[in-house]
Backbone as a ProteinNet text record, in pm:
[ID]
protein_1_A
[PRIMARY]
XXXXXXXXXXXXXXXXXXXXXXXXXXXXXXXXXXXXXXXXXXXXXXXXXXXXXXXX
[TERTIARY]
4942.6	4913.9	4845.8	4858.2	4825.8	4649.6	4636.9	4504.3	4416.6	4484.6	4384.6	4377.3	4476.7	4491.4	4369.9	4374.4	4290.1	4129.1	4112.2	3953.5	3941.5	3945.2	3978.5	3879.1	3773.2	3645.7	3552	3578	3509.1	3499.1	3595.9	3608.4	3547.7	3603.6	3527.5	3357.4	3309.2	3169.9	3097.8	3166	3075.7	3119.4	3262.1	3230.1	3117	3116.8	2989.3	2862.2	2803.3	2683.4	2690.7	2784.4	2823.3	2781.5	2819.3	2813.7	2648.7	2598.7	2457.5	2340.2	2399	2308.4	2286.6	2481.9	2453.3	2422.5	2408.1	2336.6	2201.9	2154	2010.9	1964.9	2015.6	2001.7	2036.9	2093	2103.2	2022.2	1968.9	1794.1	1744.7	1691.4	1574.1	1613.5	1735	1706.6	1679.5	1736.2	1706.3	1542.8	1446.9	1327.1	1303.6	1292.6	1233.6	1252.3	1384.7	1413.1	1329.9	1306.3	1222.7	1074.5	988.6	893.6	800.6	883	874.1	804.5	681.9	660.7	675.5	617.7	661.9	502.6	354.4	220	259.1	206.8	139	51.2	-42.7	-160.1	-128.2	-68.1	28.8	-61	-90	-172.2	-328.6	-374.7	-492.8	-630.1	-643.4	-775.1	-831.4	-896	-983.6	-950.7	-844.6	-755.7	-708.1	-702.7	-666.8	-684.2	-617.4	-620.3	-632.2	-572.6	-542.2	-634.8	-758.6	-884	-879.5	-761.9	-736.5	-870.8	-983.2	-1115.4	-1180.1	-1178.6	-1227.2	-1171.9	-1030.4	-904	-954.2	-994.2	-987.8	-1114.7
263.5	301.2	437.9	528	673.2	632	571.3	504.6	475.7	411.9	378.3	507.7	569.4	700.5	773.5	816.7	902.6	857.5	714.4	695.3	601.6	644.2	616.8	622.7	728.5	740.4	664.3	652.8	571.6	458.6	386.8	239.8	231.4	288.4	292.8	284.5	379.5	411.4	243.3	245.7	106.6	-19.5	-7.2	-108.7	-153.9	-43.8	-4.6	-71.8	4.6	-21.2	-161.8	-248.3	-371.6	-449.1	-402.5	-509.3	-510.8	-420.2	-346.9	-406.8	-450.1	-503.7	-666.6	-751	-847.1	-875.3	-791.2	-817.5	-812.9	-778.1	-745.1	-875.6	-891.1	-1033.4	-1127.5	-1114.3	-1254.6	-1279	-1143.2	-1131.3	-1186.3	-1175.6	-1233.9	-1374.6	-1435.3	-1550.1	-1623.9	-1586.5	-1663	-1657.1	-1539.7	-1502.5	-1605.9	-1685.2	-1732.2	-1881.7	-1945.9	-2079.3	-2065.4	-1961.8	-1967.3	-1991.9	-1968.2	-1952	-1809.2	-1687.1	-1607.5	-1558.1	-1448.1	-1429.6	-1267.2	-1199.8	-1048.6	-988.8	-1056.4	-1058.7	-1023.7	-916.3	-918.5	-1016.2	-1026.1	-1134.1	-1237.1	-1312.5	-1428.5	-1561.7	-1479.2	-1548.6	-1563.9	-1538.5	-1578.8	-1478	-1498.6	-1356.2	-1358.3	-1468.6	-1404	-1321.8	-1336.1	-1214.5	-1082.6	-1038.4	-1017.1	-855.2	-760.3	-628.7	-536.9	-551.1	-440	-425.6	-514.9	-428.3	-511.5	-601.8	-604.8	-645.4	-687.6	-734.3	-609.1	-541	-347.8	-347.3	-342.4	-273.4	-326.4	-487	-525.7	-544.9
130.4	266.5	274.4	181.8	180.2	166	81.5	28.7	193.7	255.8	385.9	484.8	468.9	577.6	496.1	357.1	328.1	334.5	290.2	376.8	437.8	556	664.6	759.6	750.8	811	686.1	583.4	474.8	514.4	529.9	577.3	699.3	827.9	924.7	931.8	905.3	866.1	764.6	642.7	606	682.1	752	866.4	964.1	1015.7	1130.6	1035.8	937.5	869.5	858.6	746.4	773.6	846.8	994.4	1113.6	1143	1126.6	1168.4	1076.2	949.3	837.6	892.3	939.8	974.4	1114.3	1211.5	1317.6	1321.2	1207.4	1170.8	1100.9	1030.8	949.3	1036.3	1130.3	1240.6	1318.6	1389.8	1456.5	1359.7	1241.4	1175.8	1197.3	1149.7	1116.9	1280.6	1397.1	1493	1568.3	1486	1539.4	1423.2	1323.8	1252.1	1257.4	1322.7	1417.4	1506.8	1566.1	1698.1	1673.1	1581	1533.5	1567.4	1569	1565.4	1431.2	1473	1316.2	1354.2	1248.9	1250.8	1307	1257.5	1317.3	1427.1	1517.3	1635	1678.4	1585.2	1622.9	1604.6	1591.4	1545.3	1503.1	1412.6	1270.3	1271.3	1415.8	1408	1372.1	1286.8	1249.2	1365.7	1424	1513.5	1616.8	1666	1794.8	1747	1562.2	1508.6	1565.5	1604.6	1646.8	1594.9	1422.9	1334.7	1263.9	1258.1	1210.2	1018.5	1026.5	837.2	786.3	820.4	787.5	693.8	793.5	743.4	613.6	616.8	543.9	393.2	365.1	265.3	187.6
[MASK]
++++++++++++++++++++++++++++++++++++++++++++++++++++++++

C-alpha cells in the first residue's frame, strides 16, 4: 500500500496520458470507417491546394 501512496501522481499522470493515447486512437479509427482521410484535398490532384506538383 505504501507503494501506491508513494506514486501516486505517477500513476495518475500515465493514467491521464493512457486515456489520451486511446481517445486518440479511437478518433482515427472512426475518421477512417467514415472515409475520412487526413488530405485536405481529399485525393484529388486537381483541387489539390498544397502546391505538391511544385514540391516534387
Amino acid at each position: 500500500m505504501s507503494y501506491l501512496k508513494e506514486n501516486l501522481g505517477t500513476i495518475i499522470v500515465s493514467l491521464i496520458l493512457l486515456l489520451i493515447v486511446v481517445l486518440i486512437i479511437r478518433s482515427l479509427i472512426i475518421r477512417k470507417k467514415k472515409g475520412v482521410t487526413s488530405l485536405s484535398c481529399g485525393c484529388d490532384c486537381a483541387n489539390c491546394t498544397l502546391n505538391c506538383k511544385k514540391r516534387i
